[in-house]
C-alpha positions in Angstrom: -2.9 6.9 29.1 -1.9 10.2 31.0 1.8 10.4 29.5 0.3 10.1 26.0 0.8 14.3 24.8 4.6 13.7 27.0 5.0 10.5 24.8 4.0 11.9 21.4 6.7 12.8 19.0 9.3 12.4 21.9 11.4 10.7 19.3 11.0 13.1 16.2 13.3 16.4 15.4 10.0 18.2 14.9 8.6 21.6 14.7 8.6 22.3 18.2 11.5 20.7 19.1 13.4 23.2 16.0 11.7 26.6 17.0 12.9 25.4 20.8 16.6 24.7 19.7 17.2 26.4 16.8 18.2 30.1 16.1 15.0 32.7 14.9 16.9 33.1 11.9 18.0 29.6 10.6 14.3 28.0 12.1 12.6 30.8 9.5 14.6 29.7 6.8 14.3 25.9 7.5 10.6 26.8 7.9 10.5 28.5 4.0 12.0 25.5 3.2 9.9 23.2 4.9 6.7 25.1 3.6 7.3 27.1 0.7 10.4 24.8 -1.3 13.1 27.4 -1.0 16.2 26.3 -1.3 18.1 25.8 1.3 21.9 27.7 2.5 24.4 25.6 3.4 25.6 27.8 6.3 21.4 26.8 7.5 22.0 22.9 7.1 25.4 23.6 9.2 23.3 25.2 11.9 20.5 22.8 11.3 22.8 19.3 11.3 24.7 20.4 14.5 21.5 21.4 16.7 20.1 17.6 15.5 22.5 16.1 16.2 23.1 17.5 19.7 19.3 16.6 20.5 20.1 13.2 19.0 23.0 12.6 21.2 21.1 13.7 24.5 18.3 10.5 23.5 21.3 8.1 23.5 21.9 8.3 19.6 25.7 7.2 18.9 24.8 6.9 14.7 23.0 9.0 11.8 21.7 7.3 8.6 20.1 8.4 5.7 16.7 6.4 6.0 15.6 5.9 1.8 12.7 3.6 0.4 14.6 2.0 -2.6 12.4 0.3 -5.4 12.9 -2.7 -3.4 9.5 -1.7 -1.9 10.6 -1.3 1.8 12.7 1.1 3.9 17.3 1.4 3.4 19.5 2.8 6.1 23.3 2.4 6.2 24.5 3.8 10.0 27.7 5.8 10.1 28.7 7.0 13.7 29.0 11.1 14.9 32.7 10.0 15.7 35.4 11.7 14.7 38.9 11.4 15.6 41.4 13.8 17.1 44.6 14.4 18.6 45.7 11.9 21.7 43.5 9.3 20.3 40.4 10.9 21.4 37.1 11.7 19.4 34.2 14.6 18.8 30.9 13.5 17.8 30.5 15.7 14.9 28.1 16.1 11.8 27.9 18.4 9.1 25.3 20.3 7.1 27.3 18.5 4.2 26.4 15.3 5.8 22.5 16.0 6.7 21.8 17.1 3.2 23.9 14.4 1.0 24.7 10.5 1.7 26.0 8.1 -0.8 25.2 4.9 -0.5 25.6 2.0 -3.5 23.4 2.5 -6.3 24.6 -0.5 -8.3 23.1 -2.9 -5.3 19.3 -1.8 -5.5 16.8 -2.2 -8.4 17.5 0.5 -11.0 15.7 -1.6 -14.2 18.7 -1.1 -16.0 19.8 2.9 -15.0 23.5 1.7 -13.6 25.0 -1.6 -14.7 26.7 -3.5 -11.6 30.4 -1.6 -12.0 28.5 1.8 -11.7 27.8 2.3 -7.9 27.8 5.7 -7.1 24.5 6.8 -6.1 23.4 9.6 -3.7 20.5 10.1 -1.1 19.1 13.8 -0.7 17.6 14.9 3.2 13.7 15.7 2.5 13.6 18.6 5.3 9.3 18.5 5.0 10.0 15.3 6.6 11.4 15.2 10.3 13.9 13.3 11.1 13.7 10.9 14.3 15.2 8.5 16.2 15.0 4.4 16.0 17.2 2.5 18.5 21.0 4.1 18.6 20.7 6.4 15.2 19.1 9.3 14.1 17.0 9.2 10.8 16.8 11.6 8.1 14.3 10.6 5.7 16.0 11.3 2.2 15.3 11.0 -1.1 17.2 8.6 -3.9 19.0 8.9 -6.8 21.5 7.5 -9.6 25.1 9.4 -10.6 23.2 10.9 -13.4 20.2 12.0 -11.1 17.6 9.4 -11.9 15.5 8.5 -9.6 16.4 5.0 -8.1 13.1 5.3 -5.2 9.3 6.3 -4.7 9.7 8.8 -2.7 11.5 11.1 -5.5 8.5 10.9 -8.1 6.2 11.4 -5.1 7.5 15.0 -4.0 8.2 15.8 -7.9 4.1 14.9 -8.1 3.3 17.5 -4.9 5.2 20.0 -6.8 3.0 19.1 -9.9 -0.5 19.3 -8.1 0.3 22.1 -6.3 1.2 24.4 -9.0 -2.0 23.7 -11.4 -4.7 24.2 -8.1 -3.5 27.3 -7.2 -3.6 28.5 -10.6 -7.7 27.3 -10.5 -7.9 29.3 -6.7 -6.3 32.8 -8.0 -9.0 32.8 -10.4 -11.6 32.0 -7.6 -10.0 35.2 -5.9 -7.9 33.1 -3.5 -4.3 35.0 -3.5 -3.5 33.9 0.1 -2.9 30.1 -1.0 0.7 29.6 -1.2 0.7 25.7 -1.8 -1.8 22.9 -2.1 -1.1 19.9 -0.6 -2.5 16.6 -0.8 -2.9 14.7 2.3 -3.1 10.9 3.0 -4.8 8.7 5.9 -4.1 4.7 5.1 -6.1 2.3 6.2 -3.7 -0.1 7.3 -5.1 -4.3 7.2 -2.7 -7.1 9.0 -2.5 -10.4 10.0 -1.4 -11.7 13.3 -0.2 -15.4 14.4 1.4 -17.1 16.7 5.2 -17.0 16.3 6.2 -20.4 16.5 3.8 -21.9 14.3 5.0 -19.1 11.8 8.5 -20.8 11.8 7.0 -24.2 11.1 5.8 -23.0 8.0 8.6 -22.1 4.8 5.7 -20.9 2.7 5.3 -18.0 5.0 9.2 -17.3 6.0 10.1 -17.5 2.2 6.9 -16.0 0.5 4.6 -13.9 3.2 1.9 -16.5 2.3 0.5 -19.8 2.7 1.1 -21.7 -0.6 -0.7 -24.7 0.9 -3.6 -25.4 3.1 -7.1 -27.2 3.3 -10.2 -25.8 4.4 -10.5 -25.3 8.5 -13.5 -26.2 9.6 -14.7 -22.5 10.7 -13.6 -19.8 8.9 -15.0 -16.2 8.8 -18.3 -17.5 7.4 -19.9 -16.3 11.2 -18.7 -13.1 10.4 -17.9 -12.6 14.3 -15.0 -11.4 14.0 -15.5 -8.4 12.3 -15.3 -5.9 15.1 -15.1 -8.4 17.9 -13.6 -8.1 21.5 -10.0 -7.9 20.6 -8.4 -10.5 22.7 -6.0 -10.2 25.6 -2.9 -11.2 23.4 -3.8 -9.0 20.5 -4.6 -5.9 22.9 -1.4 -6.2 24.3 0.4 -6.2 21.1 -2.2 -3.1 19.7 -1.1 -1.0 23.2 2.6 -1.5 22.8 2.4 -0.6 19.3 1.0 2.5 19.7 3.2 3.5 21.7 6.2 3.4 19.5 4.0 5.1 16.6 3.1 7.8 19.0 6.6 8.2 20.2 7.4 8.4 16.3 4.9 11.6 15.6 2.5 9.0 14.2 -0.9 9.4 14.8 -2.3 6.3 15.7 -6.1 6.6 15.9 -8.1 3.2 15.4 -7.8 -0.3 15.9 -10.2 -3.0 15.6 -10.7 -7.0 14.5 -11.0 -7.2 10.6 -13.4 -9.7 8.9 -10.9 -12.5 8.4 -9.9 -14.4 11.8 -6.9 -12.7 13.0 -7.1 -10.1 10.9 -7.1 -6.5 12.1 -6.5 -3.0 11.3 -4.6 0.6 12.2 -5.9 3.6 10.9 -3.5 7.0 11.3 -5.0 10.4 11.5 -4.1 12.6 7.6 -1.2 14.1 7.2 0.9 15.1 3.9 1.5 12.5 1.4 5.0 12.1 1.5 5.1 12.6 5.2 2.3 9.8 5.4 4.1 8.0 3.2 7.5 8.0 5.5 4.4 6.9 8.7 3.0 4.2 6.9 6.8 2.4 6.3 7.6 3.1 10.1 3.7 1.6 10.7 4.8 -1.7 8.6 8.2 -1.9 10.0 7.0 -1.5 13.7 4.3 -3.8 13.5 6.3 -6.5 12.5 9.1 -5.5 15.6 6.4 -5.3 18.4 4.9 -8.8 17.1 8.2 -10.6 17.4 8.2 -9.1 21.2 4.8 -10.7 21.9 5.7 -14.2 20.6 3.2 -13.2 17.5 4.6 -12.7 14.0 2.8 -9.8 11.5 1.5 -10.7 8.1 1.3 -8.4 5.3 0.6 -10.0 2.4 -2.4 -9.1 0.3 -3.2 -12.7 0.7 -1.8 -15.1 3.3 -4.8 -17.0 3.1 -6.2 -19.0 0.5 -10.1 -18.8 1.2 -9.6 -16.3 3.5 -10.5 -12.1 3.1 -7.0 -10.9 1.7 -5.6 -7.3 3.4 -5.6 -3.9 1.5 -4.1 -0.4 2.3 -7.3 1.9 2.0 -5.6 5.3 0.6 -8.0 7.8 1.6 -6.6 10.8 -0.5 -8.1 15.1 -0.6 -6.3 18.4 -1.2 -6.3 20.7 0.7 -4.9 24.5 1.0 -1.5 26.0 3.2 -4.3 27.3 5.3 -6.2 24.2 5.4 -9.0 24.4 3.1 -10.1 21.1 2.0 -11.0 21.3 -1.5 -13.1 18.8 -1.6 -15.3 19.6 1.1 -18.6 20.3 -1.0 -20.1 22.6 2.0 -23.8 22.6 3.2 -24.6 23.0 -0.2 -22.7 21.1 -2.9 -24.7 22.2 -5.8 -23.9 25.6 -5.2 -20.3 25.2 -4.7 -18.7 25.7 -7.9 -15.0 25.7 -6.8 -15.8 22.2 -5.5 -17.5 21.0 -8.2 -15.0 22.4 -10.4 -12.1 20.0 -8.4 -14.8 16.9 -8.5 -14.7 17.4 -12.2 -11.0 17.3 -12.8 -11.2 14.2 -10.5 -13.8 12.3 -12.3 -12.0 13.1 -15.1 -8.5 12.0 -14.6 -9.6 8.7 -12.9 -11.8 8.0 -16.3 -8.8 8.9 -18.4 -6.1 7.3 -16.5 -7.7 4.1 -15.4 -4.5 2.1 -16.6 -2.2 4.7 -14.5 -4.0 3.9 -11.3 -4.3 0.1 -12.2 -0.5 0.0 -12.6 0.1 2.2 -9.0 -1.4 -1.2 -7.4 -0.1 -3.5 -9.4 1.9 -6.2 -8.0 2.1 -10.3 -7.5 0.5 -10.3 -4.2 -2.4 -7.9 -4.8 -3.2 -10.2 -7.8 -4.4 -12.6 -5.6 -6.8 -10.0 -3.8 -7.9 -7.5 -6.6 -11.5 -9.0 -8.3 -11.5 -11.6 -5.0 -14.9 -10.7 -3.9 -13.1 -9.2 -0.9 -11.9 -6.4 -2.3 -12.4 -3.9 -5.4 -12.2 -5.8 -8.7 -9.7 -5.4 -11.4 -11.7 -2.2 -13.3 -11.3 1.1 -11.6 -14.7 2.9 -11.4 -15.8 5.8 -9.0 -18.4 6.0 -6.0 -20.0 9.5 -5.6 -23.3 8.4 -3.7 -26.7 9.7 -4.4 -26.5 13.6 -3.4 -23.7 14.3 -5.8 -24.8 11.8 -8.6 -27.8 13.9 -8.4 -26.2 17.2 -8.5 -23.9 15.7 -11.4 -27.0 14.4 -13.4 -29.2 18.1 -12.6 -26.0 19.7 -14.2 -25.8 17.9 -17.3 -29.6 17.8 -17.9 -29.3 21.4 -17.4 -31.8 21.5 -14.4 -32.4 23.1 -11.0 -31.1 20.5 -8.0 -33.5 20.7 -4.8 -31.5 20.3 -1.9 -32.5 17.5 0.5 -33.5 18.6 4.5 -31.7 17.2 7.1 -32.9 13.7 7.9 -32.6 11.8 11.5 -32.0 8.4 12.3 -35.6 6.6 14.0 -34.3 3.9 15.7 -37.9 2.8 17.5 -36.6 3.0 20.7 -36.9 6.8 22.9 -33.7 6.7 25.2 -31.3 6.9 21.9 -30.4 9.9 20.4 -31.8 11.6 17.6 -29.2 12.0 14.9 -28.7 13.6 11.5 -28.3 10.7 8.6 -25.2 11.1 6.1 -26.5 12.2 2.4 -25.2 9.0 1.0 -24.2 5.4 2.5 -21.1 4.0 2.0 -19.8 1.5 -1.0 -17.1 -0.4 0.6 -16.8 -2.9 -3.2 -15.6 0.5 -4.9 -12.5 1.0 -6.2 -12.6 4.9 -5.6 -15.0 6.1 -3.4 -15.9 9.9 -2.1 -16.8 9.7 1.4 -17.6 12.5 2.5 -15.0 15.1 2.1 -11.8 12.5 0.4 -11.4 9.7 -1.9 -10.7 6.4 -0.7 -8.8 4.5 -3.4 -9.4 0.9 -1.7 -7.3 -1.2 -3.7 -4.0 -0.7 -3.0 -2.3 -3.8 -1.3 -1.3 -4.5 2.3 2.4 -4.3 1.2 2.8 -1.2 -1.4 4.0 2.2 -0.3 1.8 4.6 -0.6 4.0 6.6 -3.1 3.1 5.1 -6.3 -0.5 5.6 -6.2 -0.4 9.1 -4.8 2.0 9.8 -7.6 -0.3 9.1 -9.9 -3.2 10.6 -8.3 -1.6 13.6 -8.1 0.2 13.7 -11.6 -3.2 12.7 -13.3 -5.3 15.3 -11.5 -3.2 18.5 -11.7 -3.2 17.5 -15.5 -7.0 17.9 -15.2 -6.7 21.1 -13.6 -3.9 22.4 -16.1 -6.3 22.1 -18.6 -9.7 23.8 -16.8 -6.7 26.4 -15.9 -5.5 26.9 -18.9 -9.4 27.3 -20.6 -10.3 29.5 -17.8 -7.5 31.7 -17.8 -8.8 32.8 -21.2 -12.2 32.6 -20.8 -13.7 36.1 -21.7 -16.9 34.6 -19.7 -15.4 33.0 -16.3 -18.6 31.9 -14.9 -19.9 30.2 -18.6 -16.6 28.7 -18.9 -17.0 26.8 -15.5 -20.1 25.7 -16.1 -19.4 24.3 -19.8 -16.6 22.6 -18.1 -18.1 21.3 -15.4 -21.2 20.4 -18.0 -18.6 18.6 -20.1 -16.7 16.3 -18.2 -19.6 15.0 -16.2 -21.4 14.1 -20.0 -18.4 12.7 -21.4 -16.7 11.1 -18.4 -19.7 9.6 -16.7 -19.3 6.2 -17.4 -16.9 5.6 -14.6 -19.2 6.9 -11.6 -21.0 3.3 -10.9 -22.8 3.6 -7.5 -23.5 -0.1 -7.7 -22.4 -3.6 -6.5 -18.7 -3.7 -7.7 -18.5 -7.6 -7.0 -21.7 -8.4 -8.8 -20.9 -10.5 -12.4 -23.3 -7.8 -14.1 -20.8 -5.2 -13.1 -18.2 -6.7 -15.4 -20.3 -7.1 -18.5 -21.9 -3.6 -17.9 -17.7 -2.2 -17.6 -16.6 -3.5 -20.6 -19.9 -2.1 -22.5 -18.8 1.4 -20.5 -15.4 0.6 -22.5 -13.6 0.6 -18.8 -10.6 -1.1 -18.7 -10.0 -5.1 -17.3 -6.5 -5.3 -16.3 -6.8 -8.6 -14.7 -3.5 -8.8 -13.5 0.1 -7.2 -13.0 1.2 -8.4 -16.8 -2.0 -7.4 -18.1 -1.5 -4.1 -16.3 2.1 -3.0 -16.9 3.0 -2.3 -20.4 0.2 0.9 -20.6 2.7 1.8 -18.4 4.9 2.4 -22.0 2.3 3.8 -24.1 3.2 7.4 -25.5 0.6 9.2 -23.9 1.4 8.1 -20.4 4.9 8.4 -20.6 4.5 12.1 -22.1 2.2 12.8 -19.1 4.7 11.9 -16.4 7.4 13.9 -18.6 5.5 17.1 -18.8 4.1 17.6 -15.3 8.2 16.5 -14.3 7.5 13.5 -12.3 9.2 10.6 -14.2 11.7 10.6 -17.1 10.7 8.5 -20.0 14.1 6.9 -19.4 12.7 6.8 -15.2 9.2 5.5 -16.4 10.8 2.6 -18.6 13.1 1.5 -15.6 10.3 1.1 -13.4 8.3 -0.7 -15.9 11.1 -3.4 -15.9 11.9 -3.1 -12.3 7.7 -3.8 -11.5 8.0 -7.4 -13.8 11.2 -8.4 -12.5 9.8 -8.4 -9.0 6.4 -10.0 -10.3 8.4 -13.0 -11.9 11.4 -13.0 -8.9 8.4 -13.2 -6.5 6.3 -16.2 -8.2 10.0 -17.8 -9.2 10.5 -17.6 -5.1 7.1 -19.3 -4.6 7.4 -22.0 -6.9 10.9 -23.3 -5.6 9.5 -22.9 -1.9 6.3 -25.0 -2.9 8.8 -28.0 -4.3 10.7 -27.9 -1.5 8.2 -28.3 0.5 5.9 -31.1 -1.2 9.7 -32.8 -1.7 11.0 -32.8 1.4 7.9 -32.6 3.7 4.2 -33.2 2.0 5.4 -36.1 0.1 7.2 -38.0 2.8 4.7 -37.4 5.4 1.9 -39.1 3.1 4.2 -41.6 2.5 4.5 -42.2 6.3 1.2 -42.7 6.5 0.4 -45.0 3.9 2.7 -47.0 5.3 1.5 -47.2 8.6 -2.2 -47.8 6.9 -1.1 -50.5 4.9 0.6 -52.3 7.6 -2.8 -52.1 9.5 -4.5 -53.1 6.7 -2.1 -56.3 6.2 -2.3 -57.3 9.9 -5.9 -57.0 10.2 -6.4 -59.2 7.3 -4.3 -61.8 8.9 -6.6 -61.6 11.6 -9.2 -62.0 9.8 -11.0 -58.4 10.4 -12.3 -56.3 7.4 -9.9 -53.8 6.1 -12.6 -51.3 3.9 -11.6 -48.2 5.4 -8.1 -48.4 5.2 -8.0 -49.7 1.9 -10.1 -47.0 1.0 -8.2 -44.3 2.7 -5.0 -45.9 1.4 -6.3 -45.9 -2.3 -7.1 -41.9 -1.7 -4.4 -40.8 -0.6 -2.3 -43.1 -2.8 -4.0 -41.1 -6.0 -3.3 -37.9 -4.3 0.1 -38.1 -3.9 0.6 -39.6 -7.5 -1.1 -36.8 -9.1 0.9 -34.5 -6.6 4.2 -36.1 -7.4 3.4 -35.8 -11.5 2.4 -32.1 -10.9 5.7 -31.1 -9.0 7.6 -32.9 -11.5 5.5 -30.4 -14.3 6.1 -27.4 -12.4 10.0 -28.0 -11.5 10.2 -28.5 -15.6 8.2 -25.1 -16.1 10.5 -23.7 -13.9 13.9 -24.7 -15.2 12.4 -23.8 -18.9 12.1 -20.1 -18.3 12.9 -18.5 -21.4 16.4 -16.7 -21.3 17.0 -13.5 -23.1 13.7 -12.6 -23.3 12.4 -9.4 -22.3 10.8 -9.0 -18.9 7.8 -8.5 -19.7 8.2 -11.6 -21.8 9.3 -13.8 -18.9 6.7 -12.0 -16.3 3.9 -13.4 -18.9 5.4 -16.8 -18.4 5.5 -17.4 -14.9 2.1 -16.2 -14.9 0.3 -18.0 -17.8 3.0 -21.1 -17.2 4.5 -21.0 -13.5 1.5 -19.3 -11.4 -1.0 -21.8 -13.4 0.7 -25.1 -12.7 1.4 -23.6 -9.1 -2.4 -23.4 -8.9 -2.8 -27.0 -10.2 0.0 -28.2 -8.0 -1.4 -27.2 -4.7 -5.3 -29.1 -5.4 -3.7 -32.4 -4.6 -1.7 -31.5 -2.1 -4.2 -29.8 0.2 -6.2 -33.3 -0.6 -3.6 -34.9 1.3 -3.8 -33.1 4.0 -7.6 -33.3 4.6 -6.9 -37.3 4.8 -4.1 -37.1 6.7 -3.7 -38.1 10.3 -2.9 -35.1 12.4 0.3 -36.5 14.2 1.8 -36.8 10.0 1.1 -33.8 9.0 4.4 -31.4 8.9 3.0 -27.9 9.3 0.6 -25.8 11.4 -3.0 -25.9 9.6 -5.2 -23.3 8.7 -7.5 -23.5 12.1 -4.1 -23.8 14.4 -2.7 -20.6 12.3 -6.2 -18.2 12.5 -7.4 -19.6 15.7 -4.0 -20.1 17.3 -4.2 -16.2 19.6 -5.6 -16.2 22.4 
């Protein structure tokens, strides 16, 4: 599209649009702030808040809000308008510096796991200037940071930047003593991997499951599912294409650097891929991403699924965080170069990777932890429930030549032979890909593959960033001392790969064997969120996020509870939807048909006529919906017996062992029912309308 570079970023106060609009002097301070932390003046915001807001109001912006990501999971804005009255009843459209930097919405009204009680509502949002502000409908939007009256932190997005602050600090103390004195910061940079479903609108509303949960607690087997695998990459159809070209449009307008689409394995599955950018900045693009697809779908008569797993049977969705560090300058520090075995600065960062992952399994477990990634996580579909590394066979090499204490020969180029003369010669990657792998290196990143659909991006990278730069504190702090630098590396490097080995596994993540040969590594299982959540209290983790000043152990316990109320609100949600549903619709609907068999039954035997099939159909379904009835009746008991004044994580344990399980049981029956039932019965759009339904 020729407009495209016109288009892009059309909507976002960015860096051109500042250096264009904004005095030398305040643009070189907003830039120190931007790129180097300094603080920032107030008499700057005042210049700063007047110039946006001037560029706002020329796009057709009458409001400003403070745009937040609570620990609700998803985006907060309250508007207020640039009105402000004067004499003769008139009005300026004014805004402050005062009024960019600080907002103040309630605190008492978002998940705080226990921080304010209900009568304490003062909370405040902070402006993030590394993140530019843009424009969604009438109101401009300052992405801004959240906290309590007592300056907790009530969002992701707080930990997050504390965590860039964190990583940054420890690697360029390991670059000054590779000579580097340029570096200024390190940043970590993030490209998701975003997975989605799309179906047709108004079979959507037909179904409560989805409107109430995100997924489909009920459905029989279509008969086609992705067993062809021809979806996977297919010709994206006309509906779809539509939706894919009006949705980059309002990502690119947005500053966000739309770069792939394509048809995922699962029918109707698909997924957008960004280009990198800096992790809180790419974690700001992936909630606009999320929030946009859903808009554009509703505009195409299509409705946007991003649940881990809407499908039961069915290849869940995932967020793939591909994650590396790279220099002010842009150095990517985990680039291994022509000749990894040679690099030591990379190696060095490989190290402190490989060894915060193996160390901090549980902290990277918990960062994808919820209700609807249980569902995927372990699926076959996607990584399983033990975090393990992929390095491929070049660098496992390099790693094994290291330890054994011998010389590495570096590999020649090799080139594809594809047995036919018109294609092109080209060089073959060192290593193949591992797409089962929790955390795989491709190339010059990580690709941590199991976060959900759903998250934000700002738990995981918190962790990933507060685990490594306590790796590289460590190497920094040996080094620093070190009367030998180059034998100190070396040992380190020697080190970590002997005693941290056991979590590179190059292998078939979804193979059985993988499990048993994991839990002889002594890797950890954390099957699900309850399994996963309370390391999230254990000294050693909570003294870790203390000392590198990313979470409070008073922050760190109110997540823990906030994370376990969600998982047992969530399941709670589901289990009322699923009785509603089997009350007021499965139940009645197999009852309509019984009825209509047994009076077919009863006049064909007055004529005279056999009866087998109906009586036979009749006796099914009769069964079915006996064992259906007796399993709802179980489940609405489990529910109304959920223990009160328990702790959370003693209720979360409940709805899963108790709830989830008898949820499980309940559904059997009912998707029995509807494989026997006539179509014109049946209340709800089935699995082949929903995944087949876009044309």
């Amino acid at each position: 599209m020729s407009n495209v570079p016109k288009m892009f970023g059309s909507l976002v106060f960015n860096d051109t649009v500042m250096q264009e609009r904004l005095p030398k002097a305040t643009y070189k301070a907003l830039k120190e702030t931007r790129e180097r932390g300094k603080a920032l003046e107030p008499k700057v915001a005042d210049v700063v808040a007047n110039t946006m807001k001037e560029w706002a109001l020329e796009k057709g912006c009458t409001h400003f809000t403070h745009w937040f990501q609570p620990m609700t999971g998803i985006t907060a804005e309250k508007h207020d308008s640039f009105i402000t009255p004067i004499a003769g009843g008139k009005v300026l459209m004014e805004f402050s510096g005062k009024e960019l930097i600080k907002g103040e919405p309630d605190a008492s009204s978002f998940p705080s796991g226990g921080l304010r009680a209900t009568f304490e509502a003062r909370g405040y949002t902070a402006w993030d200037p590394t993140s530019d502000a843009f424009i969604k409908g009438n109101s401009l939007c300052i992405p801004t940071a959240f906290c309590s009256y007592g300056g907790e932190a009530l969002d992701k997005k707080t930990p997050l930047l504390r965590s860039m602050d964190a990583i940054s600090k420890q690697a360029l103390r390991v670059l000054k003593l590779f000579g580097n004195m340029e570096a200024k910061r390190v940043i970590t940079t993030v490209g998701p991997e975003q997975e989605y479903f799309l179906i047709d609108k108004a079979m959507y509303e037909k179904r409560k499951d989805l409107v109430y949960t995100g997924r489909t607690l009920f459905g029989a087997k279509p008969p086609k599912g992705q067993e062809m695998e021809d979806h996977y990459f297919g010709v994206i159809k006309p509906r779809v294409a539509a939706f894919m070209a009006d949705l980059n449009e309002e990502l690119w307008k947005l500053g966000i650097l739309a770069k792939t689409e394509h048809n995922e394995v699962a029918p109707s599955q698909h997924e957008l891929a960004p280009l990198f950018t800096t992790s809180n900045v790419a974690t700001d693009h992936n909630q606009l991403i999320m929030e946009m697809m859903k808009k554009v779908a509703t505009r195409h008569g299509l409705t946007c699924l991003l649940h881990e797993k809407p499908f039961d049977g069915i290849n869940g969705s995932g967020k793939h965080n591909n994650w590396s560090m790279s220099t002010d300058s842009g150095e990517n520090l985990l680039e291994p170069g022509d000749s990894p075995s040679q690099n030591a600065q990379f190696l060095l960062f490989l190290a402190a990777v490989i060894k915060a992952v193996d160390e901090h399994q549980d902290l990277l477990r918990i960062s994808v932890a919820s209700a609807g990634n249980d569902h995927r996580l372990g699926a076959n579909e996607a990584p399983p429930a033990i975090i393990s590394m992929f390095l491929g066979d070049e660098l496992t090499g390099i790693l094994k030549s290291i330890e054994d204490g011998t010389s590495y020969e570096q590999k020649d180029k090799v080139f594809m032979e594809i047995g036919s003369d018109i294609l092109p010669r080209f060089p073959k990657d060192t290593t193949d890909r591992n797409r089962t792998s929790p955390f795989a290196f491709t190339g010059n990143k990580f690709e941590f593959r199991s976060v959900g659909s759903t998250a934000s991006l700002a738990c995981p990278n918190m962790m990933l960033n507060t685990i490594v730069a306590d790796e590289l504190e460590q190497f920094a702090d040996e080094l620093e001392k070190a009367p030998d630098f180059k034998a100190a590396l070396n040992k380190i490097v020697k080190d970590t790969i002997r005693d941290h080995k056991r979590i590179i596994f190059n292998g078939n993540n979804y193979a059985p064997e993988w499990v048993t040969e994991a839990e002889k590594r002594g890797l950890l299982n954390l099957r699900s969120t309850v399994d996963a959540m309370p390391y999230y209290l254990k000294k050693e983790n909570i003294d870790l996020l203390k000392k590198h000043g990313v979470l409070t152990k008073t922050e760190a316990c109110a997540r823990y509870d906030i994370e376990l109320e969600n998982y047992y609100k969530q399941i709670n949600i589901e289990a009322l939807t699923m009785l509603d549903m089997i009350k007021k619709d499965i139940l009645p609907a197999a009852a309509s048909y019984e009825k209509d068999l047994a009076e077919t039954a009863s006049q064909k035997k007055a004529m005279g006529i056999g009866t087998g099939f109906e009586e036979d159909l009749l006796k099914k379904l009769s069964g079915f919906s006996e064992k259906l009835y007796d399993d709802a009746e179980k489940l609405e008991a489990d529910v109304e017996n959920t223990p009160e004044e328990k702790s959370t994580y003693d209720i979360a344990a409940y709805y899963r062992n108790t709830v989830f399980a008898q949820m499980e049981a309940t559904r059997k029956p009912a998707d029995s029912i509807e494989a026997l039932v006539g179509s014109k019965y049946w209340p709800y759009p089935t699995y082949g309308e929903l995944l087949f339904g876009v044309m």
